[in-house]
N, CA, C and O atoms as a Tripos MOL2 file, in Angstrom:
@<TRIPOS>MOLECULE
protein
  280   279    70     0     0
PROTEIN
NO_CHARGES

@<TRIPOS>ATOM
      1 N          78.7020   89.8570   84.6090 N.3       1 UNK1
      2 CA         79.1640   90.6390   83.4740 C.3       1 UNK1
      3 C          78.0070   90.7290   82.4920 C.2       1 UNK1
      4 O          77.4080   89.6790   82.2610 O.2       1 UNK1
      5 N          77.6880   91.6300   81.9980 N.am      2 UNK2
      6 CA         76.7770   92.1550   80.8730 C.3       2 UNK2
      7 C          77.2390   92.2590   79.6740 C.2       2 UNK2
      8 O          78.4140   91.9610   79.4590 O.2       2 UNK2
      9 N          76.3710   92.7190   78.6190 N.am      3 UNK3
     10 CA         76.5190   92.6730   77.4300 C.3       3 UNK3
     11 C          76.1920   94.6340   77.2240 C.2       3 UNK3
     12 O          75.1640   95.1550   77.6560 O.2       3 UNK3
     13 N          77.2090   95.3560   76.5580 N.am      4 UNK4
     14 CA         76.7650   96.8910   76.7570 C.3       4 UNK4
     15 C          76.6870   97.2880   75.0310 C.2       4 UNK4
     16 O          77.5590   97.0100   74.2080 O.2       4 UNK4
     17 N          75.5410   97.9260   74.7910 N.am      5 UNK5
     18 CA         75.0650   98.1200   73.8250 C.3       5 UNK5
     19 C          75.5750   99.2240   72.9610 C.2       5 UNK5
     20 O          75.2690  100.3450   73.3650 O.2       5 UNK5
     21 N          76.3810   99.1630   71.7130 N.am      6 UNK6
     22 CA         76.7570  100.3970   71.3920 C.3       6 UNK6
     23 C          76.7730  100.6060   69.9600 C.2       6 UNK6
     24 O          76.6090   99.5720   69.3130 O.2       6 UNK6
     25 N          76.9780  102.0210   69.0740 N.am      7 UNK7
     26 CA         76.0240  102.0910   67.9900 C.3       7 UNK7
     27 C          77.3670  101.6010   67.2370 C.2       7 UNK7
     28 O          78.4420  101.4600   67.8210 O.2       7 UNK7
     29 N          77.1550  101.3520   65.8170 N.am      8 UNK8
     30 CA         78.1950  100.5810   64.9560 C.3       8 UNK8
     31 C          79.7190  102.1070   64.8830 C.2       8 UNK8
     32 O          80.8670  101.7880   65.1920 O.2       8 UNK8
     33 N          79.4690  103.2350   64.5530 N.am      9 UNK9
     34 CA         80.3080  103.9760   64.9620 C.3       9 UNK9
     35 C          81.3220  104.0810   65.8390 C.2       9 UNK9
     36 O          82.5310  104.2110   65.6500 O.2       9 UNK9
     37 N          80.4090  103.9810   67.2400 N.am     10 UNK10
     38 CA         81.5190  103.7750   68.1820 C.3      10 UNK10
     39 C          82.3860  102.7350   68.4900 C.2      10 UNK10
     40 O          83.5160  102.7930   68.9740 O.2      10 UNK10
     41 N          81.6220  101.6370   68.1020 N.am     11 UNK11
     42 CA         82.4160  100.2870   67.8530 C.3      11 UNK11
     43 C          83.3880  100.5300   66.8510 C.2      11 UNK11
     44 O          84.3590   99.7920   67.0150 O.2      11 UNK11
     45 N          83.5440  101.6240   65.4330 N.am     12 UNK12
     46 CA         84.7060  101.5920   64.7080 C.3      12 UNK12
     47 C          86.1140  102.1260   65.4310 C.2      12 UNK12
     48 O          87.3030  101.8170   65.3500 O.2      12 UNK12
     49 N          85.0860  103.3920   66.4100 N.am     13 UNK13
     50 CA         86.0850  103.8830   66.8010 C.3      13 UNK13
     51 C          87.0740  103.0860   67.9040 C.2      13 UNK13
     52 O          88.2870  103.2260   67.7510 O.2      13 UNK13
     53 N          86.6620  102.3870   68.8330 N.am     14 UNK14
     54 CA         86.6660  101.5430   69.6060 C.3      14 UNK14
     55 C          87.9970  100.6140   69.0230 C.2      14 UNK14
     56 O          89.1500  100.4360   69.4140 O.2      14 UNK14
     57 N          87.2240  100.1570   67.9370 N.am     15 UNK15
     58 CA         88.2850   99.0800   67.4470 C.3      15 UNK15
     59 C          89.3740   99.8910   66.7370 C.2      15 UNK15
     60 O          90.4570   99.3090   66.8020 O.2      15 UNK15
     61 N          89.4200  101.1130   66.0460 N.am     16 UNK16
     62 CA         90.4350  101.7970   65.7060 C.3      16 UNK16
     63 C          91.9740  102.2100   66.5320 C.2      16 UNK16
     64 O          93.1970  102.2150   66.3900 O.2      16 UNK16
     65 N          90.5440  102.6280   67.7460 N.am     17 UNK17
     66 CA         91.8930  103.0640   69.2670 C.3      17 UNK17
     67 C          92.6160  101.8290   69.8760 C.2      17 UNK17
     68 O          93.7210  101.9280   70.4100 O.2      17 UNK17
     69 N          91.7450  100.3440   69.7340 N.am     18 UNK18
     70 CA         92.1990   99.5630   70.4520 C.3      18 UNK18
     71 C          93.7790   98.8590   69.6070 C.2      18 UNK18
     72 O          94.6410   98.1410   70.1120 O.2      18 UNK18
     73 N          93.7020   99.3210   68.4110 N.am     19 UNK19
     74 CA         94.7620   98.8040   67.4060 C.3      19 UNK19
     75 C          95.6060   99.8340   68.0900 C.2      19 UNK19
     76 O          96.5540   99.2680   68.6340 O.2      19 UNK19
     77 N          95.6320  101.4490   68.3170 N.am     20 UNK20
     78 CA         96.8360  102.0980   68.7970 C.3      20 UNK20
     79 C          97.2490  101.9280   69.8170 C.2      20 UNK20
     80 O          98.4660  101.8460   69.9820 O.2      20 UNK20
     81 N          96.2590  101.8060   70.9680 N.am     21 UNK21
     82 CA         96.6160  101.4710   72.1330 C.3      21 UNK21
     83 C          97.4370   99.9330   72.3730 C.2      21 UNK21
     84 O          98.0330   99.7660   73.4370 O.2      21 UNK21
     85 N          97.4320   99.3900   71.8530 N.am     22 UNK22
     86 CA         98.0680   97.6380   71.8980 C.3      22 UNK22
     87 C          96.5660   97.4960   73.0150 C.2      22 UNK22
     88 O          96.8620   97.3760   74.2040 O.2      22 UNK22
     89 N          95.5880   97.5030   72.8020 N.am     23 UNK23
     90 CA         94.6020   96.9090   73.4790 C.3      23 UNK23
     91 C          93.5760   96.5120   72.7700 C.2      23 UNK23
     92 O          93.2120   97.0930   71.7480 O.2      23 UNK23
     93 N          92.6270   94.7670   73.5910 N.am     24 UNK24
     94 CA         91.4720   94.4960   72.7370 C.3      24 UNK24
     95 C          90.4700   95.4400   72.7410 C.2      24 UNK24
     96 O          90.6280   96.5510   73.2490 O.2      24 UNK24
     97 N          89.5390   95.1130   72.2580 N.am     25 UNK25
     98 CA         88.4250   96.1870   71.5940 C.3      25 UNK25
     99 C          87.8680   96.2890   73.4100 C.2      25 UNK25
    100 O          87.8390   97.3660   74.0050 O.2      25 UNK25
    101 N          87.4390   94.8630   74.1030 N.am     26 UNK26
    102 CA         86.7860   95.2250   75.0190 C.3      26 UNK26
    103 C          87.9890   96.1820   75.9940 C.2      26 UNK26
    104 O          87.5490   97.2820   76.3290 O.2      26 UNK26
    105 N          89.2510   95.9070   76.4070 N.am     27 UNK27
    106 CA         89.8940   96.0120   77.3420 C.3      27 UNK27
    107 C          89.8880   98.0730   76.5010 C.2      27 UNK27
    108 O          89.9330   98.8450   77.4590 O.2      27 UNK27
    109 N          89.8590   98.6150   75.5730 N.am     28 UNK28
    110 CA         89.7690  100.1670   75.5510 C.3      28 UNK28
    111 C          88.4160  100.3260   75.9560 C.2      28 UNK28
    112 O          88.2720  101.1440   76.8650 O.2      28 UNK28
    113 N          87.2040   99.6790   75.4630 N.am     29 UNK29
    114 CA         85.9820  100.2310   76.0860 C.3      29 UNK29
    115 C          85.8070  100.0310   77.9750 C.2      29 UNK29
    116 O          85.1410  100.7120   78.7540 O.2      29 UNK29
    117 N          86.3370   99.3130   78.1350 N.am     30 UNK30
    118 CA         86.9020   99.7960   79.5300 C.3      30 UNK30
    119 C          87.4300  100.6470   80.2060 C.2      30 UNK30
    120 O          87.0340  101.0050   81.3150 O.2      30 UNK30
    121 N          88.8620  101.2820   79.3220 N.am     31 UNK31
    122 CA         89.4370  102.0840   79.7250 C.3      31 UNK31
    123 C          88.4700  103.0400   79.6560 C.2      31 UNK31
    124 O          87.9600  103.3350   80.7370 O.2      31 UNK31
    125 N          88.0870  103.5930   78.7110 N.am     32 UNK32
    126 CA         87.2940  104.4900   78.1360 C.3      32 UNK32
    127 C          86.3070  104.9300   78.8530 C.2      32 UNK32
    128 O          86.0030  106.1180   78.9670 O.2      32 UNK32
    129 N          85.6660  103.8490   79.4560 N.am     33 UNK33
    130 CA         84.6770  104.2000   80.9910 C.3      33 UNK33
    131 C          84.9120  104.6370   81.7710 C.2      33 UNK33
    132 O          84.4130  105.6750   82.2060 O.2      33 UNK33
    133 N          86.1820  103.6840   82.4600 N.am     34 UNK34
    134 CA         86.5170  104.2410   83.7470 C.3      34 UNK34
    135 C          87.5310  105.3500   83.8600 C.2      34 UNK34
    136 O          87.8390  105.9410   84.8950 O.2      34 UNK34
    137 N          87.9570  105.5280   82.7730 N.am     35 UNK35
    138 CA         88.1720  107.1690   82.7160 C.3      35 UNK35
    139 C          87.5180  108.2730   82.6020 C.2      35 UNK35
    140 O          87.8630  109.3800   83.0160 O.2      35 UNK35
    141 N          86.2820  107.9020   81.8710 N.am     36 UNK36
    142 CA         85.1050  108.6510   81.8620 C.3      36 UNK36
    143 C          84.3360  109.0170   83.3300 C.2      36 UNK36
    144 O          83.7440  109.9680   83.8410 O.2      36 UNK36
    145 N          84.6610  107.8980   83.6020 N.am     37 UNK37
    146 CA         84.0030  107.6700   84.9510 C.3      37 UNK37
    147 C          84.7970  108.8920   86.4450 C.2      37 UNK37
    148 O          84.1680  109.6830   87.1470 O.2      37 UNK37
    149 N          86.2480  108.6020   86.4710 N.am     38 UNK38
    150 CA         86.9070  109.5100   87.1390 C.3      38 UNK38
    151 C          87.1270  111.1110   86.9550 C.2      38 UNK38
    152 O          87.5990  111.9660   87.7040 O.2      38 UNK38
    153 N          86.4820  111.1650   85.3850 N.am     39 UNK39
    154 CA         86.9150  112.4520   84.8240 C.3      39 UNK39
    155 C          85.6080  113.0340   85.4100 C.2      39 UNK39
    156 O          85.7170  114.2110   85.7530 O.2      39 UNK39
    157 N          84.2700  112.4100   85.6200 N.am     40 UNK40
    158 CA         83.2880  113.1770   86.3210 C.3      40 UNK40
    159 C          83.1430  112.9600   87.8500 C.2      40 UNK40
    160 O          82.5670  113.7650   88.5830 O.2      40 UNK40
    161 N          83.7640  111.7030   88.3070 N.am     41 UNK41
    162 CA         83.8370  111.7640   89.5830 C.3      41 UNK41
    163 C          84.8790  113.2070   90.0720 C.2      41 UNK41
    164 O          84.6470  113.6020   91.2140 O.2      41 UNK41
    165 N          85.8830  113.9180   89.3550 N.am     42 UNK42
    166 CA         86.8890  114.8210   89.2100 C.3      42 UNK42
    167 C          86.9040  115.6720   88.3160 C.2      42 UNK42
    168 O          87.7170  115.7240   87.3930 O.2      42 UNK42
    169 N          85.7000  116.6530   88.5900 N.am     43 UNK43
    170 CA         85.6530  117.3030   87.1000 C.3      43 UNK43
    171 C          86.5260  118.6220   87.7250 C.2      43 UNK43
    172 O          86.0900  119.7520   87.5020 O.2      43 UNK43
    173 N          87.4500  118.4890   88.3130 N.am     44 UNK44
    174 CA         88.4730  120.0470   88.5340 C.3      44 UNK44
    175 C          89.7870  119.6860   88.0770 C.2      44 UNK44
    176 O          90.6530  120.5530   87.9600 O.2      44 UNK44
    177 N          90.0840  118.0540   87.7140 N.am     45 UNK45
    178 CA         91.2360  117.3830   87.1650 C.3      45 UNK45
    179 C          91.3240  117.5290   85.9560 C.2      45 UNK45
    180 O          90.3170  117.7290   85.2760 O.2      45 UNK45
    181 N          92.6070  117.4570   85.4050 N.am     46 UNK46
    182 CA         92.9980  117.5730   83.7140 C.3      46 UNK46
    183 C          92.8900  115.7990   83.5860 C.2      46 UNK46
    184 O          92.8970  115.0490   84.5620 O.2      46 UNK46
    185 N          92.8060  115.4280   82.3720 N.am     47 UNK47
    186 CA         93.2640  114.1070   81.8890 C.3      47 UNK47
    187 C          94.4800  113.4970   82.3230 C.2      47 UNK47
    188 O          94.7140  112.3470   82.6930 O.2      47 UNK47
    189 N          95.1560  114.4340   82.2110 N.am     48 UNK48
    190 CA         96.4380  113.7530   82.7450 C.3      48 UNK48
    191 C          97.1330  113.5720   84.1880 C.2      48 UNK48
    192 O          98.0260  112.8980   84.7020 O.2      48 UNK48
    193 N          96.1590  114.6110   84.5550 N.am     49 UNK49
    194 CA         96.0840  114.2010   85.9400 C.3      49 UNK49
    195 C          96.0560  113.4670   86.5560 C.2      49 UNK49
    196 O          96.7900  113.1660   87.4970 O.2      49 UNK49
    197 N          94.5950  112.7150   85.8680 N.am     50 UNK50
    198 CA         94.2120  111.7580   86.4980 C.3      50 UNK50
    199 C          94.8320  110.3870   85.7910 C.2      50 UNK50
    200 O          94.8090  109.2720   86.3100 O.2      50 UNK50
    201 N          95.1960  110.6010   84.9470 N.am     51 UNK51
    202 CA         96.3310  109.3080   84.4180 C.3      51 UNK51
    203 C          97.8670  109.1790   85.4220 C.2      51 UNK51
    204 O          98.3630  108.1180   85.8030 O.2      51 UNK51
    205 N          98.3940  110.5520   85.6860 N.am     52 UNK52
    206 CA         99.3340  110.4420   86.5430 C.3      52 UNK52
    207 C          98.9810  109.9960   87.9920 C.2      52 UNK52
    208 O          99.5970  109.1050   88.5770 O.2      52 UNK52
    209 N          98.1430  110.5550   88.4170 N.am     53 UNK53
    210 CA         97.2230  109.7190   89.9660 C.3      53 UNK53
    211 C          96.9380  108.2910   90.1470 C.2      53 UNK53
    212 O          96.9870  107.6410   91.1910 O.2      53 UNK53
    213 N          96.5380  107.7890   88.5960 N.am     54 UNK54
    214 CA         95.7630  106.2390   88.7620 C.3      54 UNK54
    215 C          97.8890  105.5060   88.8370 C.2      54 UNK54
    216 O          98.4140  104.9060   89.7750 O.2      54 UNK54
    217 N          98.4100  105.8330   87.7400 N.am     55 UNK55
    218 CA         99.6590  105.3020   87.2830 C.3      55 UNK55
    219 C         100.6010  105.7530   89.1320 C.2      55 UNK55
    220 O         101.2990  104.8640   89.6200 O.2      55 UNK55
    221 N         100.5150  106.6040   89.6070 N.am     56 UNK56
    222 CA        101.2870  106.7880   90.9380 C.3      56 UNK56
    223 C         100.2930  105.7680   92.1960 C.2      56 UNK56
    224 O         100.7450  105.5040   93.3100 O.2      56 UNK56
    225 N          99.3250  105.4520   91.8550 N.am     57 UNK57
    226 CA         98.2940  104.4200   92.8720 C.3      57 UNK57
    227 C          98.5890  103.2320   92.5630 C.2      57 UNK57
    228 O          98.8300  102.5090   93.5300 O.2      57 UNK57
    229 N          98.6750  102.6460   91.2920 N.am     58 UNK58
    230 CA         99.6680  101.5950   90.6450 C.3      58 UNK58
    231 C         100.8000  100.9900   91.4350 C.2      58 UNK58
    232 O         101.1160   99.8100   91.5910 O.2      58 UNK58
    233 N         101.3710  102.1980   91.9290 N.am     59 UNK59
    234 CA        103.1550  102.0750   91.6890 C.3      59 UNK59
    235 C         103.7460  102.1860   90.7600 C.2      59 UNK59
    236 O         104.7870  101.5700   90.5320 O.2      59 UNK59
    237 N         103.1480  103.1000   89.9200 N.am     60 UNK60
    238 CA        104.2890  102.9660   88.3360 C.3      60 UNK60
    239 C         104.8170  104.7800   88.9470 C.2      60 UNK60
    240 O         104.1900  105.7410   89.3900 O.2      60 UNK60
    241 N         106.3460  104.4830   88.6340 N.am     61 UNK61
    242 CA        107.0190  105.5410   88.8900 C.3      61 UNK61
    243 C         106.8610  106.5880   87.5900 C.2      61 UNK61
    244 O         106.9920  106.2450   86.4150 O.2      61 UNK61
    245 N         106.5900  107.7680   88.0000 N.am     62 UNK62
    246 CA        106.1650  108.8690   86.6610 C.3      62 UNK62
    247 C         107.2980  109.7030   87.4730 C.2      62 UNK62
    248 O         107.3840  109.9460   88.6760 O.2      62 UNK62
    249 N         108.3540  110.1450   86.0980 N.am     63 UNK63
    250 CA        109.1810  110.9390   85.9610 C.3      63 UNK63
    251 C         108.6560  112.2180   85.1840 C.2      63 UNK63
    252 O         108.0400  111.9250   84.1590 O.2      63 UNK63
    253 N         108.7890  113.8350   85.5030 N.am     64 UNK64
    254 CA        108.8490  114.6060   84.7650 C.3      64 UNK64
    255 C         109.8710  114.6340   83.7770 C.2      64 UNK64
    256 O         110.9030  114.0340   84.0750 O.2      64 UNK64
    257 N         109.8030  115.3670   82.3250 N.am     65 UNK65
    258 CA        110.6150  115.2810   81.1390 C.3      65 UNK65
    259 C         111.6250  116.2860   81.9750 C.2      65 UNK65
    260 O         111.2890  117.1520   82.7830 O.2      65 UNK65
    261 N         112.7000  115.9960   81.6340 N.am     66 UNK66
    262 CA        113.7720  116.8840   81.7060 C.3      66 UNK66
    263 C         113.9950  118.0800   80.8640 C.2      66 UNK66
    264 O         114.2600  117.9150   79.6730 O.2      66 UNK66
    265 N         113.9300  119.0320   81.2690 N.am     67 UNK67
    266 CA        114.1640  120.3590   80.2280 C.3      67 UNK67
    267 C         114.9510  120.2140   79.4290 C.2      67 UNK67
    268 O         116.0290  119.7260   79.7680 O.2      67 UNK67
    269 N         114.6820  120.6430   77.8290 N.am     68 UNK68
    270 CA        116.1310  121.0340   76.9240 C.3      68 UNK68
    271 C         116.1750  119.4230   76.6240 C.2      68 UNK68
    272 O         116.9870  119.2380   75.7180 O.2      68 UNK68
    273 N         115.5080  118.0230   77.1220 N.am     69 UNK69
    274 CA        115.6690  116.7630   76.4210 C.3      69 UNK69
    275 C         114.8630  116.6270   75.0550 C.2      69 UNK69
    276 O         113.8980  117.3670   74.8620 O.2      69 UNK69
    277 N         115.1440  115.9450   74.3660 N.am     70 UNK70
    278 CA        114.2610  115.7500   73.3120 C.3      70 UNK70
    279 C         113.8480  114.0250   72.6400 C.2      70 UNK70
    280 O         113.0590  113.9000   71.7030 O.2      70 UNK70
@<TRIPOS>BOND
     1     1     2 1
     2     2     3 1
     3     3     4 2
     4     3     5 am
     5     5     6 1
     6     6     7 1
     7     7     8 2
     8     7     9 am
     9     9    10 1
    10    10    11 1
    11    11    12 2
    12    11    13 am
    13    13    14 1
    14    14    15 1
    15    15    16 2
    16    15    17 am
    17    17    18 1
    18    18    19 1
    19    19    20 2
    20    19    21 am
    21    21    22 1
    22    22    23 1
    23    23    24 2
    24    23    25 am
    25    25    26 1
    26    26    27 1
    27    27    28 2
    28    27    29 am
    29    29    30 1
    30    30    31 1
    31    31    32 2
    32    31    33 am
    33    33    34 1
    34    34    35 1
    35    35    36 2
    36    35    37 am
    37    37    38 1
    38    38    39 1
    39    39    40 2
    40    39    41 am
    41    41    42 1
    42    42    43 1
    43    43    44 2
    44    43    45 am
    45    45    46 1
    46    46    47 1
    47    47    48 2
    48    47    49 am
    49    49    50 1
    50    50    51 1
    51    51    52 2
    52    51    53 am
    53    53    54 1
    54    54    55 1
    55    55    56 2
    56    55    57 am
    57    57    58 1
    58    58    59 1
    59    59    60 2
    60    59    61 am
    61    61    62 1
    62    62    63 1
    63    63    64 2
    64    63    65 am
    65    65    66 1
    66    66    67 1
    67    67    68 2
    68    67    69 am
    69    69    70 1
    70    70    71 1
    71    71    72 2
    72    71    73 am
    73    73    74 1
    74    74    75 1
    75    75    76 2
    76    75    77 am
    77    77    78 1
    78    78    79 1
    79    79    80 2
    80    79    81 am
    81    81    82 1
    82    82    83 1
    83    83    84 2
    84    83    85 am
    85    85    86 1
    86    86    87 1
    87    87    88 2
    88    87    89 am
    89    89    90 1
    90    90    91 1
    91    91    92 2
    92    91    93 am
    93    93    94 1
    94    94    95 1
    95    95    96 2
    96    95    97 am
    97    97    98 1
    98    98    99 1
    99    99   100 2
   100    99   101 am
   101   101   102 1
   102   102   103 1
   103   103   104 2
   104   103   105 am
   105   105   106 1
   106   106   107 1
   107   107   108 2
   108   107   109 am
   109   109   110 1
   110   110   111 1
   111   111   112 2
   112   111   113 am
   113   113   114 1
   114   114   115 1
   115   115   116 2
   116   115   117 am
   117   117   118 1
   118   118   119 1
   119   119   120 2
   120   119   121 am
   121   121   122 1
   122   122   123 1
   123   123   124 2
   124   123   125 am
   125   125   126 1
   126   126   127 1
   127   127   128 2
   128   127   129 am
   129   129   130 1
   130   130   131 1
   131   131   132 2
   132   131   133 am
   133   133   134 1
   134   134   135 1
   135   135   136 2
   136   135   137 am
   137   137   138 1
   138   138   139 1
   139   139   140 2
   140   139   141 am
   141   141   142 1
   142   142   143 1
   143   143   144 2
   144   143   145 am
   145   145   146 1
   146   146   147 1
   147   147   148 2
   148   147   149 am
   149   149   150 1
   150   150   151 1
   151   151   152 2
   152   151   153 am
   153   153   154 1
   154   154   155 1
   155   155   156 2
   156   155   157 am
   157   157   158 1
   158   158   159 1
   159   159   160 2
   160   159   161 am
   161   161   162 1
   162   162   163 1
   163   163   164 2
   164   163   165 am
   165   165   166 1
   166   166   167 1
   167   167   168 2
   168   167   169 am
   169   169   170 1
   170   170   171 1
   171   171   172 2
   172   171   173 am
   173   173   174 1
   174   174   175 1
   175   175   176 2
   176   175   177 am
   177   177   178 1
   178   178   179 1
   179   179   180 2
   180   179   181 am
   181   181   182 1
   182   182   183 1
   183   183   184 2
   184   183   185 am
   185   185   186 1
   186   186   187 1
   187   187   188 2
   188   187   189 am
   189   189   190 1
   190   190   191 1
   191   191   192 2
   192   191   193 am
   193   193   194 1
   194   194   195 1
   195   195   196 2
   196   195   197 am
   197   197   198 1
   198   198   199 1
   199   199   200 2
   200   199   201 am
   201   201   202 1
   202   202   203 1
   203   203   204 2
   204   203   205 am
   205   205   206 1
   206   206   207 1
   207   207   208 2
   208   207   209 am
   209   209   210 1
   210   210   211 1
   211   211   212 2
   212   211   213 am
   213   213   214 1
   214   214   215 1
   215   215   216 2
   216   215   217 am
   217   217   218 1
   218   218   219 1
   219   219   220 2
   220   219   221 am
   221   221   222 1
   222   222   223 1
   223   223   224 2
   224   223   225 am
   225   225   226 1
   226   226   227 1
   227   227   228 2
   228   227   229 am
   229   229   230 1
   230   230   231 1
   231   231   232 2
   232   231   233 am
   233   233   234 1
   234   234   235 1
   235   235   236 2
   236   235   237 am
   237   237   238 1
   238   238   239 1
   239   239   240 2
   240   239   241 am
   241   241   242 1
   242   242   243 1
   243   243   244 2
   244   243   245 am
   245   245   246 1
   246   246   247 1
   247   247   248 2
   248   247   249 am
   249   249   250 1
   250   250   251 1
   251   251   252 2
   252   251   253 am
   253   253   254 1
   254   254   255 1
   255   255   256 2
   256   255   257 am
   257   257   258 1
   258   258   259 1
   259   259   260 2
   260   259   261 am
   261   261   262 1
   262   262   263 1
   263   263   264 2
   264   263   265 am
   265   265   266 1
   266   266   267 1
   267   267   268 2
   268   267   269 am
   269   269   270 1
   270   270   271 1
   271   271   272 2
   272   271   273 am
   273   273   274 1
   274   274   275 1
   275   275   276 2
   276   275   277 am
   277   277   278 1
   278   278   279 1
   279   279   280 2
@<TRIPOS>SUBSTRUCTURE
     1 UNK1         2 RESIDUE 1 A UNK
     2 UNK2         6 RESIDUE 1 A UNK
     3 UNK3        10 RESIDUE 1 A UNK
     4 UNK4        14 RESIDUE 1 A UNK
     5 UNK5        18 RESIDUE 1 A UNK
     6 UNK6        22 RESIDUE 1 A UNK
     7 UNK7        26 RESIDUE 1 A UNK
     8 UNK8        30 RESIDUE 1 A UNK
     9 UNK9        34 RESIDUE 1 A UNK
    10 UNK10       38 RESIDUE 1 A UNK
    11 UNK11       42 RESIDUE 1 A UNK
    12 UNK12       46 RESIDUE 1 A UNK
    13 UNK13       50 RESIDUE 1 A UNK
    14 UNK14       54 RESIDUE 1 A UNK
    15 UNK15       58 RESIDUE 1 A UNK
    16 UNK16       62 RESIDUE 1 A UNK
    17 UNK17       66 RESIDUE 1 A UNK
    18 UNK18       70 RESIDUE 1 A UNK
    19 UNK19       74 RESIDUE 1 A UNK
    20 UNK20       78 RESIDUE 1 A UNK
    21 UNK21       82 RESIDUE 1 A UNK
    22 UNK22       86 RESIDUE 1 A UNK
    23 UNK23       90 RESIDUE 1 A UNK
    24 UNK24       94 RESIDUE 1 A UNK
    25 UNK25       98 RESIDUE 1 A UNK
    26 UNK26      102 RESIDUE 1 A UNK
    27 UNK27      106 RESIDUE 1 A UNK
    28 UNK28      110 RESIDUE 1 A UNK
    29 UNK29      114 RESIDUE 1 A UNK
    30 UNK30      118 RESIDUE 1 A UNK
    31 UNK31      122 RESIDUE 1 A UNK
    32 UNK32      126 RESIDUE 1 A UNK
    33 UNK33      130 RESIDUE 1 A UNK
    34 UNK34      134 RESIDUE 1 A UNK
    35 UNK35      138 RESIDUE 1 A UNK
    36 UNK36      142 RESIDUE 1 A UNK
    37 UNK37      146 RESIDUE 1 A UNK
    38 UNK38      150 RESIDUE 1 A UNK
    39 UNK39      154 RESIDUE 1 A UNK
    40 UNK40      158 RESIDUE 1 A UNK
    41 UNK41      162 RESIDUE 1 A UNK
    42 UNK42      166 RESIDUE 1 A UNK
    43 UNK43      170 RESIDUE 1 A UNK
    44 UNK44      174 RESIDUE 1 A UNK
    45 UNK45      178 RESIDUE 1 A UNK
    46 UNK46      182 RESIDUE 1 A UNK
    47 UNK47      186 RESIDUE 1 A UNK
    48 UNK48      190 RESIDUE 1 A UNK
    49 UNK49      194 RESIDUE 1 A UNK
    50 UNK50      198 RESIDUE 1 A UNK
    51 UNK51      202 RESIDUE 1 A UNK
    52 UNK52      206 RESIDUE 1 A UNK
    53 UNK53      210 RESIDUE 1 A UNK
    54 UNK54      214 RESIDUE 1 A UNK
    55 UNK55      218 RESIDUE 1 A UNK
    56 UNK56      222 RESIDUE 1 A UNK
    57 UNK57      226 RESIDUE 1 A UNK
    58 UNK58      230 RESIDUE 1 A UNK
    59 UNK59      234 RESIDUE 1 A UNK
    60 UNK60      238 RESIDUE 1 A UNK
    61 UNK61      242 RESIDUE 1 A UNK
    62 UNK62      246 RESIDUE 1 A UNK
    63 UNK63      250 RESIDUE 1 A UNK
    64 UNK64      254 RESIDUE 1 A UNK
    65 UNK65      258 RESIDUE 1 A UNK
    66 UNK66      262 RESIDUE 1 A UNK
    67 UNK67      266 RESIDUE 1 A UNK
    68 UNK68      270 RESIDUE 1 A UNK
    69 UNK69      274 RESIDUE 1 A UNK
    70 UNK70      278 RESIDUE 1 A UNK
C-alpha cells in the first residue's frame, strides 16, 4: 500500500463527499478511483450503469422505480 499524493482542495472535497457518503476520507478516494477507473475502462457506459453492473456483480438486487411511485 502507498501513500497517494493530492492537492489540499481535493482533499476538501474528498473529506466533504466522504461525510455524505457515510464513508472515510480514504474508503471515497477509493471509490472515486475505481470508478474512475471503470468509467474509462467503459467509456460507452453511463455512471449508472456502471453502478448498476458493479451492485448486480455484488449480488445486490436493483429494482427499477415503479411508475406513478413517489
Amino acid at each position: 500500500m502507498g501513500i497517494v499524493n493530492i492537492d489540499d482542495d481535493l482533499h476538501d472535497q474528498l473529506r466533504k463527499a466522504s461525510a455524505v457518503s457515510c464513508r472515510s476520507i480514504n474508503g471515497q478516494a477509493a471509490f472515486w478511483i475505481r470508478i474512475g477507473m471503470l468509467c474509462e475502462m467503459n467509456p460507452t457506459q453511463s455512471f449508472n450503469e456502471i453502478i448498476a453492473r458493479e451492485l448486480q456483480a455484488a449480488g445486490v438486487v436493483v429494482h427499477p422505480p415503479k411508475v406513478g411511485s413517489a
